[in-house]
C-alpha positions as CSV (number, residue, x, y, z in Angstrom):
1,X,0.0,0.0,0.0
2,X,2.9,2.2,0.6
3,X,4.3,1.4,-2.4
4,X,1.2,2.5,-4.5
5,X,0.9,5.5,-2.2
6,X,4.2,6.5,-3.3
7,X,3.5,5.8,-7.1
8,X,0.2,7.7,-6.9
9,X,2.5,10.7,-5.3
10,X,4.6,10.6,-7.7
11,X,2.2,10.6,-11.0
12,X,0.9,13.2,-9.2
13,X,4.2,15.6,-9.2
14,X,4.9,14.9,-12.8
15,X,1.7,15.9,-13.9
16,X,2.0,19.2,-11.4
17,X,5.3,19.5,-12.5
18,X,4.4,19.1,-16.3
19,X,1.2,21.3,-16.0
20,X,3.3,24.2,-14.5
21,X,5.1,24.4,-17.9
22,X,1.6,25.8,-19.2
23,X,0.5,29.6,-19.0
24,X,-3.2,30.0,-18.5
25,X,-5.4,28.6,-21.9
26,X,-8.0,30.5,-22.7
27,X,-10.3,28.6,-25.7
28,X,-12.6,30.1,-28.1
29,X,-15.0,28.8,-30.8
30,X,-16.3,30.5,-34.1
31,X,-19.7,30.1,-32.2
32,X,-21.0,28.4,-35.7
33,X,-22.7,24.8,-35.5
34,X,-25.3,24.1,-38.1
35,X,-25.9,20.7,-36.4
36,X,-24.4,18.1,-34.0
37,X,-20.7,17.4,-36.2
38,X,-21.0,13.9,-34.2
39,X,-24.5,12.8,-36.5
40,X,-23.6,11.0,-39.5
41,X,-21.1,8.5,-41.0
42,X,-18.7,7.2,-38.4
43,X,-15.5,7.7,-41.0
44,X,-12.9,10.5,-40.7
45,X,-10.7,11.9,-43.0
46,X,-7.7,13.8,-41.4
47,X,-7.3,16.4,-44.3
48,X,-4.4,18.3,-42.4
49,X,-2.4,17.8,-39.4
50,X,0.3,20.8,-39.9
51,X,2.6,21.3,-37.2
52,X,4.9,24.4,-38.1
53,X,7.6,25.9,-35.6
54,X,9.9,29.2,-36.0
55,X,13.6,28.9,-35.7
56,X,14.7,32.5,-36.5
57,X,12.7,35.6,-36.4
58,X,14.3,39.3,-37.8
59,X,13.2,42.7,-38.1
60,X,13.7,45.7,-39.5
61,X,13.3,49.6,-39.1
62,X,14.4,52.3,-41.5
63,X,14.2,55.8,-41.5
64,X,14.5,58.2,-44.1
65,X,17.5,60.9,-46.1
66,X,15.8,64.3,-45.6
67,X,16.0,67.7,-44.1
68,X,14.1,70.5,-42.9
69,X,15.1,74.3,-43.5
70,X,18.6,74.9,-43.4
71,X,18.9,71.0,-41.5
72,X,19.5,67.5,-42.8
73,X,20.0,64.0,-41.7
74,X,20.8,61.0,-43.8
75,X,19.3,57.4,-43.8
76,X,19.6,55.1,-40.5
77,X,18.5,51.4,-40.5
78,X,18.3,48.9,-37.3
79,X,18.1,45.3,-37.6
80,X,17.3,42.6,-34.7
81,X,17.5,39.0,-35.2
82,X,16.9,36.1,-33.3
83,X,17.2,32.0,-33.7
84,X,17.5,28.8,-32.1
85,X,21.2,27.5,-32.2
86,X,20.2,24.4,-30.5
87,X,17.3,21.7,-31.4
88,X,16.9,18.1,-31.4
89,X,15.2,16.8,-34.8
90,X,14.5,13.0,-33.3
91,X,12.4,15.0,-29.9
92,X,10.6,17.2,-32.2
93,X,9.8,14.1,-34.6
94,X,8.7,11.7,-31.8
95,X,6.6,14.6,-30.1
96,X,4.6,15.0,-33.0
97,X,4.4,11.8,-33.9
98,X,3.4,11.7,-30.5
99,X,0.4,14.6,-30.9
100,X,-0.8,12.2,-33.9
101,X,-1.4,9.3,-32.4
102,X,-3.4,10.8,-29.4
103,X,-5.7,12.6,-31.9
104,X,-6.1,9.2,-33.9
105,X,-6.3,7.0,-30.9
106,X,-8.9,9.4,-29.3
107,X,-11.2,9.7,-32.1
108,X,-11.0,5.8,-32.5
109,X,-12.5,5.5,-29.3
110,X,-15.1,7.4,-30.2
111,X,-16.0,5.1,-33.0
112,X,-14.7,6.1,-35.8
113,X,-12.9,5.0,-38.7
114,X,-10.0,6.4,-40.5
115,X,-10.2,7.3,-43.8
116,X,-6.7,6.5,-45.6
117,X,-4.7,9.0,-48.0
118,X,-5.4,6.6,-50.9
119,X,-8.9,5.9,-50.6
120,X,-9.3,10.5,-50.7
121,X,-6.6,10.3,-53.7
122,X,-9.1,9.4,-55.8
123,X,-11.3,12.2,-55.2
124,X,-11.9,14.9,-58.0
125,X,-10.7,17.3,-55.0
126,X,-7.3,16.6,-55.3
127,X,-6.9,15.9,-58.5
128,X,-3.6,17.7,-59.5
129,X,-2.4,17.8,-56.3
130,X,0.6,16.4,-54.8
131,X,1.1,13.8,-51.8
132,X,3.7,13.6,-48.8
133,X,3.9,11.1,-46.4
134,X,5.7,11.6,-42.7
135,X,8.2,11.3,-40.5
136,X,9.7,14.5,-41.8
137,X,10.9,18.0,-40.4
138,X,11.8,20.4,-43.3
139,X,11.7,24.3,-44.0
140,X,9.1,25.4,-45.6
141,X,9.3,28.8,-48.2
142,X,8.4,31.0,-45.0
143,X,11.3,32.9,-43.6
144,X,12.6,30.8,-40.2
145,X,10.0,28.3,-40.0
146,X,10.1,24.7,-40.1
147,X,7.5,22.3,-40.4
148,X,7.1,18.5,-38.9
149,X,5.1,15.6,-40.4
150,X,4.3,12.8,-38.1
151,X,5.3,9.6,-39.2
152,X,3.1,7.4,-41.1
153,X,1.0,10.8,-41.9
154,X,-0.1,10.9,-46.0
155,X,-1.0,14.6,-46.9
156,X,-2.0,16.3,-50.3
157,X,-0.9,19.4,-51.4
158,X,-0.6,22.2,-53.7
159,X,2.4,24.5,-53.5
160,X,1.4,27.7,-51.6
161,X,0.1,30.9,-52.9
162,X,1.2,34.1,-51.0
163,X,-2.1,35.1,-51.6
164,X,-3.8,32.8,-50.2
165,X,-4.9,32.9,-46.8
166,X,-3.8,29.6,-44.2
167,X,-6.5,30.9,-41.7
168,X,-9.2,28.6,-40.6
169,X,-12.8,29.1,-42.5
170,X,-11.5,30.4,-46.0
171,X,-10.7,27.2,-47.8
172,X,-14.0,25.4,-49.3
173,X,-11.4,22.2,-49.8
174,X,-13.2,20.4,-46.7
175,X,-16.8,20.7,-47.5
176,X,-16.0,19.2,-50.9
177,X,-13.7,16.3,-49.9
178,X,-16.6,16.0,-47.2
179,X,-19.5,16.0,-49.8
180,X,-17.1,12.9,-52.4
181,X,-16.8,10.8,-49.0
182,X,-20.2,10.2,-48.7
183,X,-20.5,12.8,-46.4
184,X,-17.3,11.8,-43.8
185,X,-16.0,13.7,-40.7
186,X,-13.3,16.2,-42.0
187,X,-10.7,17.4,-39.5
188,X,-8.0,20.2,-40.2
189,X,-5.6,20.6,-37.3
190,X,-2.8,23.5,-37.5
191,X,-0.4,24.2,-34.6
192,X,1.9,26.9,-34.6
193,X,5.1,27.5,-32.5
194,X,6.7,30.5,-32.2
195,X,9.2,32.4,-29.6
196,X,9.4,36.2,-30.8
197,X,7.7,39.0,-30.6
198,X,8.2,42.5,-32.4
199,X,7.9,45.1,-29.9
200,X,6.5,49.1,-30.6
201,X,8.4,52.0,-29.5
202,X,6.0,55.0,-30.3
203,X,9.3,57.1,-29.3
204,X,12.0,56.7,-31.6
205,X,12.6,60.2,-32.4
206,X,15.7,60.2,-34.9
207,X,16.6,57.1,-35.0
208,X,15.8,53.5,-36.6
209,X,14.5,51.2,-33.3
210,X,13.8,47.8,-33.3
211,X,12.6,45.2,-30.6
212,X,12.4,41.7,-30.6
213,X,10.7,40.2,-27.6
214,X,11.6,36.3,-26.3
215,X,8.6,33.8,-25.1
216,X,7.9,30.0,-26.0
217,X,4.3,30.0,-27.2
218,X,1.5,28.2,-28.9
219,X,0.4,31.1,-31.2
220,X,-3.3,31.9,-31.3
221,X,-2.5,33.9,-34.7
222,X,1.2,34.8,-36.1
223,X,2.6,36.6,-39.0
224,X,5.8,35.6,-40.4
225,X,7.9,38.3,-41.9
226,X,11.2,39.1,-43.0
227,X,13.6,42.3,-44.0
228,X,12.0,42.0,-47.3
229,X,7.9,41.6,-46.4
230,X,5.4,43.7,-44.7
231,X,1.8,43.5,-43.9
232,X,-0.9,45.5,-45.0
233,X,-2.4,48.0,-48.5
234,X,1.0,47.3,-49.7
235,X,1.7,43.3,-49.7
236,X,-1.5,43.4,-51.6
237,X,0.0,45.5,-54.4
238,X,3.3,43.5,-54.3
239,X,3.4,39.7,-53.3
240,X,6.7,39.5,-52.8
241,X,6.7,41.7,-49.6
242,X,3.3,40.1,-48.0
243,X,3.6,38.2,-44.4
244,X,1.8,35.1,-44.1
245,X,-0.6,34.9,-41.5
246,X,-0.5,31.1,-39.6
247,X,-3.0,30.3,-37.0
248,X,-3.4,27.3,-34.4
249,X,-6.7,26.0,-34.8
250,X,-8.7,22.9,-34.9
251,X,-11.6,22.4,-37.3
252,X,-14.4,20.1,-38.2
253,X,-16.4,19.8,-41.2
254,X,-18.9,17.3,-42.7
255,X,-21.4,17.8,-45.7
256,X,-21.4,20.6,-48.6
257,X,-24.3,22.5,-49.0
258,X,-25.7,22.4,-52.8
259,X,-26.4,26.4,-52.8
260,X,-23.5,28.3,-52.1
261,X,-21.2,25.7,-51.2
262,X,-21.0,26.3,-47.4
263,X,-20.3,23.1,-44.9
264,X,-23.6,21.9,-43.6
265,X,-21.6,21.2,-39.7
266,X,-18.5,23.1,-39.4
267,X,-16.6,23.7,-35.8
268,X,-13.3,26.0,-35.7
269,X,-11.7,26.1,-32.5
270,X,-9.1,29.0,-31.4
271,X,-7.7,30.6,-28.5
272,X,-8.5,34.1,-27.3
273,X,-4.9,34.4,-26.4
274,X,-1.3,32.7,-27.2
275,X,-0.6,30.0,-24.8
276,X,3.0,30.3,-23.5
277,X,5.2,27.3,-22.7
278,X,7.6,28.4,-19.9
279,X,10.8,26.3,-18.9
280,X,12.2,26.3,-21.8
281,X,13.2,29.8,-23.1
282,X,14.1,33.0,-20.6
283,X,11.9,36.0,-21.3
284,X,14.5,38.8,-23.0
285,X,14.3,41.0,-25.6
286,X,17.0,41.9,-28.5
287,X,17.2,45.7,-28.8
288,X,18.8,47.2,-32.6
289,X,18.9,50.9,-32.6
290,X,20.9,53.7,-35.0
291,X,20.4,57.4,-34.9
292,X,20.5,59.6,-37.5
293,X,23.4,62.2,-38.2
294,X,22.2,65.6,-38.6
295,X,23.6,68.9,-39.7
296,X,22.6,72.2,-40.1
297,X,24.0,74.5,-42.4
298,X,25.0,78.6,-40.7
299,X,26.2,81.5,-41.9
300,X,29.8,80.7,-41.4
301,X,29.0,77.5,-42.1
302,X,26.3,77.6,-45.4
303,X,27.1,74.2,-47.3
304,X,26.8,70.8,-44.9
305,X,26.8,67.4,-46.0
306,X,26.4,63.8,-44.3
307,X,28.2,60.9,-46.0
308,X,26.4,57.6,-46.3
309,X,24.1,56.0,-44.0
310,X,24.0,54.9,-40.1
311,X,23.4,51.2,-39.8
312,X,23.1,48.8,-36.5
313,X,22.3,45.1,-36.2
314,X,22.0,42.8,-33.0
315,X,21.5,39.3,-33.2
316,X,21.0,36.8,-30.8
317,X,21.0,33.1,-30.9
318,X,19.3,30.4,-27.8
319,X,20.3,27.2,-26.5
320,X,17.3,25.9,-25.4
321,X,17.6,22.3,-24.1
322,X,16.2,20.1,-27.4
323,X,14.1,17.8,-25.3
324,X,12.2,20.4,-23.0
325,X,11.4,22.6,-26.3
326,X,9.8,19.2,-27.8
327,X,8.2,18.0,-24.8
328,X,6.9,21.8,-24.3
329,X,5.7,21.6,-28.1
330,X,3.7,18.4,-27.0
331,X,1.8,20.0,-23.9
332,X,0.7,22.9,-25.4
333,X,-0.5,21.3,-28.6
334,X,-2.3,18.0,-26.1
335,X,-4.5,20.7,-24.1
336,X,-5.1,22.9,-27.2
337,X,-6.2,19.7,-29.3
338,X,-8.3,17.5,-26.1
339,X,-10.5,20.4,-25.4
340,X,-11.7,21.0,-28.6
341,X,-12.5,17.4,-29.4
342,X,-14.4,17.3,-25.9
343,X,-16.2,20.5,-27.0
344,X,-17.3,18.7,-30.4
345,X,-18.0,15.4,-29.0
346,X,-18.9,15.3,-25.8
């Protein structure tokens, strides 16, 4: 009895321990059910299971040549950057892999049945498109993020437009694979992973500022950008300087509406807030700053020039401990992913 006393105790610290890693979770819903997702066909098809993590985050600010009266100042440019110099491929691999299975073994319990790659290959939905199959952990076209495919995971694809949104609720892809699986269960699941931040500093004055704040997180909603992108009017009008937005979310969908093409059961799950992972990374910030030379031309003085331009860049690389970041990775996503299913299905 003491024994089992003892074992009891101890389950009981590792899950204390494990659940102290976790910052509070606050949950949301797009508040849009049709009908119960659960009536229906007991087959699911697991359209997506993407599990995308950043390794390097930069940023940039610039300030303008340009003068004022008899005053001028030339062009000054800051640049932070931050990355992971330290991560273990195998932890990352087995703790999605790990993430997998739950979601599989716990909708199995539920009663139903898998749907396999092949049998949606021969949907006209993805006709065209290409296929993957896990375990792998590659980097994908967005600037300092990597992505992991669970092993034994089949996936279809089409290579990504920058103009196309990877938000939750804009792609009509699961109604129709949905509607040509005899109207099957449809699940999308997206996790995102990130550690920066970029900071505001309303008072620069003359000078190019830049912050870059540190914190382990499961990312409600994150845009990944670069020196060379920017959000907003203007990644409209050029592609090639758009951020892509990525959001952690888990969706349902089963049936296809005949008029307008809507899902006849849809549930999205979010969070109202990023849930942070601590343990793993210190909280810090990376600081780039330059000031801007100015002159000012005077009477005894009347010609002034500045030559060239004022330029400052920090960078700062982490060590974090490879197993802690993966086993971090897998708590986060665990509670994020088991609440929503319990919302659906129970």
């Amino acid at each position: 009895m003491k024994k089992i006393s003892l074992l009891v105790l101890a389950l009981f610290s590792f899950y204390t321990l494990s659940a102290q890693d976790l910052g509070k979770f606050q949950p949301k819903d797009d508040a849009f059910k049709s009908k119960k997702l659960n009536d229906g066909i007991k087959k699911l098809y697991i359209s997506s299971f993407n599990i995308n993590f950043e390794i390097y985050k930069e940023a940039v600010d610039k300030k303008e040549a340009g003068g004022f009266g008899r005053s001028i100042k030339n062009a000054a440019k800051a640049k932070a950057a931050v990355g992971l110099a330290t991560l273990e491929k195998d932890a990352i691999q087995s703790k999605a892999d790990q993430l997998y299975k739950d979601f599989v073994d716990d909708m199995k319990s539920r009663g139903y049945e898998i749907i396999s790659a092949e049998e949606a290959g021969n949907t006209d939905t993805y006709q065209g498109w290409k296929k993957a199959t896990g375990p792998s952990v590659y980097e994908t076209d967005m600037t300092g993020i990597l992505s992991v495919v669970p092993t034994g995971y089949s996936y279809f694809y089409k290579d990504r437009n920058a103009l196309s949104s990877t938000l939750a609720g804009f792609d009509k892809t699961p109604q129709s694979l949905s509607q040509e699986l005899q109207d099957a269960l449809v699940a999308d699941v997206s996790l995102v992973y990130v550690f920066s931040a970029v900071g505001n500093d309303w008072n620069v004055g003359n000078q190019a500022k830049v912050k870059l704040y540190i914190n382990y997180r499961l990312a409600n909603l994150y845009n990944v950008t670069d020196e060379n992108t920017s959000a907003g009017l203007t990644s409209l009008i050029d592609k090639n300087k758009q951020a892509v937005a990525l959001n952690s979310y888990v969706s349902f969908t089963r049936g296809k509406l005949k008029i307008g093409g809507s899902a006849e059961s849809q549930y999205s799950g979010f969070m109202k807030s990023d849930l942070e992972i601590s343990g793993v990374l210190e909280k810090d910030k990376v600081v780039a700053y330059s000031k801007q030379t100015q002159a000012t031309a005077t009477l005894q003085n009347p010609i002034v020039m500045i030559r060239g331009d004022n330029y400052s860049e920090t960078t700062k690389w982490l060590e974090p401990d490879g197993k802690k970041y993966a086993e971090g990775m897998y708590l986060a996503g665990s509670e994020f992913i088991k609440y929503h299913l319990n919302e659906v299905f129970e």
